[in-house]
C-alpha positions in Angstrom: 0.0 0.0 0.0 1.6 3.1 -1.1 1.7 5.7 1.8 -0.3 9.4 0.7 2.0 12.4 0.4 0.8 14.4 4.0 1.5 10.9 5.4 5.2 10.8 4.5 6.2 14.4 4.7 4.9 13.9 8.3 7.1 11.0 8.9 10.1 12.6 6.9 10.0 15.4 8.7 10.1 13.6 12.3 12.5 11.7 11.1 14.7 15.0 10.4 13.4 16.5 14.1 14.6 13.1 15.7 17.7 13.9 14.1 18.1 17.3 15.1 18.0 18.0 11.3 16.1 21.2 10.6 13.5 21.0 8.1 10.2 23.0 6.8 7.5 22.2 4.2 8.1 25.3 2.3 5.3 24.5 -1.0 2.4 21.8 0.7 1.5 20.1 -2.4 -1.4 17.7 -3.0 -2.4 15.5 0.3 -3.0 12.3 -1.2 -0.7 12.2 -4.9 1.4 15.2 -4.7 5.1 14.5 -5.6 7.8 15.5 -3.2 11.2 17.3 -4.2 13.5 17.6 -1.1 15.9 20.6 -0.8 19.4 20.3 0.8 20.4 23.8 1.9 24.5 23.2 3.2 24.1 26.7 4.5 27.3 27.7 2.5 25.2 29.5 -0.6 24.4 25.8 -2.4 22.1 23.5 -2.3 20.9 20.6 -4.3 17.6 19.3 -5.0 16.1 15.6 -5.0 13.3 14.0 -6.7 12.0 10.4 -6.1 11.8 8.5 -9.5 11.9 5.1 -10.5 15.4 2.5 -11.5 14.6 1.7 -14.8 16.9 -1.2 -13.9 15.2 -2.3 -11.0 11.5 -0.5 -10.9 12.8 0.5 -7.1 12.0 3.9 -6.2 15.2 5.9 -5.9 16.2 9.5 -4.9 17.9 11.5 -7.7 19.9 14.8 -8.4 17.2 17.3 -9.9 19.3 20.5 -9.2 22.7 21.1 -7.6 24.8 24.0 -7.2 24.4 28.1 -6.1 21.5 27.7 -4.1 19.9 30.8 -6.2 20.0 28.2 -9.6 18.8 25.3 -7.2 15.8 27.5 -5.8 14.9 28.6 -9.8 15.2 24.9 -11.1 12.3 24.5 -8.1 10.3 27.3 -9.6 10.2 26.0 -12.6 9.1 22.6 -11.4 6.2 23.8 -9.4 5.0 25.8 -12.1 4.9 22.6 -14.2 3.1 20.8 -11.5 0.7 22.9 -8.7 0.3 19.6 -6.5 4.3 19.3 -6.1 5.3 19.5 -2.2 9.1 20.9 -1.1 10.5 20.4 1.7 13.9 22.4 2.8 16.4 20.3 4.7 18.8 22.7 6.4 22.6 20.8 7.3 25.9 22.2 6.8 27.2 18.3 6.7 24.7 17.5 4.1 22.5 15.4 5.9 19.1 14.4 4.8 18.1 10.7 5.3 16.9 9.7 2.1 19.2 6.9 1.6 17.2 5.6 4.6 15.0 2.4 4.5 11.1 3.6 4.3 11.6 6.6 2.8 12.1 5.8 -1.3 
């Protein structure tokens, strides 16, 4: 059963809090299908910018590179996306070490 979107930002983002990783939901997209794009802010002026898609290879979910660079390009490539797509959610991960736990199980 495939969890809604509210249902896994919520977890995602206590799973950042448990952490001590600090994270906001800065676009709330649609509840039940909206797609999520995480945002990895290293606090240094770049950032780089996720998007859950499929392995071709495999047909597993996986985490990829959308954006990555000047966090100004990273934010515009974002833009662009939600203008495509109204129901997209984006959620700012804040870590100067570049932390954001989506290599973790559960959350592909």
């Amino acid at each position: 059963m495939k969890l809604t979107a509210d249902i896994w930002v919520s977890a995602y983002l206590t799973r950042l809090r448990l952490a001590a990783i600090p994270a906001f939901v800065v676009a709330r997209g649609d509840a039940t299908a909206g797609a999520v794009m995480v945002k990895l802010n290293t606090l240094d002026g770049r950032a780089c910018c996720y998007q859950r898609s499929f392995d071709l290879m495999t047909g597993d979910r996986t985490w990829v590179v959308l954006a990555e660079g000047a966090e100004h390009d990273v934010d515009q490539s974002i833009q662009r996306q939600r203008s495509f797509d109204p129901d997209l959610w984006v959620i700012e991960v804040e870590d100067k070490d570049g932390r954001h736990l989506l290599d973790q199980d559960g959350l592909t």
